[in-house]
C-alpha positions as CSV (number, residue, x, y, z in Angstrom):
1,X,-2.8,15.1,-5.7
2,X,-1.7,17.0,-2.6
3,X,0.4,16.2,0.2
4,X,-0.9,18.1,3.3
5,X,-0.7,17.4,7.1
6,X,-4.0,17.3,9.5
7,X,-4.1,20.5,11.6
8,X,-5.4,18.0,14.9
9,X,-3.3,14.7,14.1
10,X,-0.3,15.7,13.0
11,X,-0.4,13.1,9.8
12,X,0.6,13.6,6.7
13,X,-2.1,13.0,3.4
14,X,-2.8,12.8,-0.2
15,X,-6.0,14.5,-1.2
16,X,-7.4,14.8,-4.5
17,X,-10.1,16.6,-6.3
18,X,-12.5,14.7,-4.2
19,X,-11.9,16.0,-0.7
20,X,-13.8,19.3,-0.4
21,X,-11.0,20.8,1.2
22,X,-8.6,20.5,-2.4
23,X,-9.6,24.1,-3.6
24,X,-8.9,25.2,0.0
25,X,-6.0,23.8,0.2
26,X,-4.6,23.9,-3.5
27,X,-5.4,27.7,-3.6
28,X,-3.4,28.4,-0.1
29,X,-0.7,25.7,0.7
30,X,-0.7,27.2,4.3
31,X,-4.6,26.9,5.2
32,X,-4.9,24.2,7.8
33,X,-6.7,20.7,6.8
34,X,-8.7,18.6,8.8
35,X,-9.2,15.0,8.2
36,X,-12.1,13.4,8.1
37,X,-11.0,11.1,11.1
38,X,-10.5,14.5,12.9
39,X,-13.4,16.1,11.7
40,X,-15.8,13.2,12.4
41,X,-14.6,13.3,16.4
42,X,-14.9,17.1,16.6
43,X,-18.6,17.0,15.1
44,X,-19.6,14.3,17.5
45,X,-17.6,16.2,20.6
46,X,-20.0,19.2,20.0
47,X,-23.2,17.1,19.4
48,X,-22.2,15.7,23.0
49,X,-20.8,18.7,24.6
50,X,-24.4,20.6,23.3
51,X,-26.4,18.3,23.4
52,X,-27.4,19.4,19.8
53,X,-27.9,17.6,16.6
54,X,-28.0,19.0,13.4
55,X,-30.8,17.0,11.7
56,X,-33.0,18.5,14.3
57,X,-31.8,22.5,13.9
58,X,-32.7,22.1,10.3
59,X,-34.4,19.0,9.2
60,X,-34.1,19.6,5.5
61,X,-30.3,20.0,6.1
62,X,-29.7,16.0,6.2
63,X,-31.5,15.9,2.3
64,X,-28.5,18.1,1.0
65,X,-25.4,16.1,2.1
């Protein structure tokens, strides 16, 4: 487990292996981390602020996640 802090929220977390940001994170302490709280909001802020979703820039996209 890691103890890292959320570039956007300022709190602090503990990820494991699970989070795909642990290799980021694990192999440089200093990268920045984004929750999923955080990242969630941003994703839907650009959706909005575009007017752009992804499922319809690639359709086959939505099968892989």
């Amino acid at each position: 487990m890691l103890k890292t802090n959320c570039f956007f929220c300022k709190q602090t977390f503990q990820i494991d292996r699970s989070d795909p940001q642990y290799i980021k994170i694990s192999k440089n302490p200093k990268a920045s981390y984004v929750c999923k709280t955080c990242n969630r909001t941003m994703q839907k802020d650009a959706q909005t602020s575009t007017g752009l979703n992804p499922d319809t820039i690639d359709r086959y996209d939505r099968f892989l996640r």
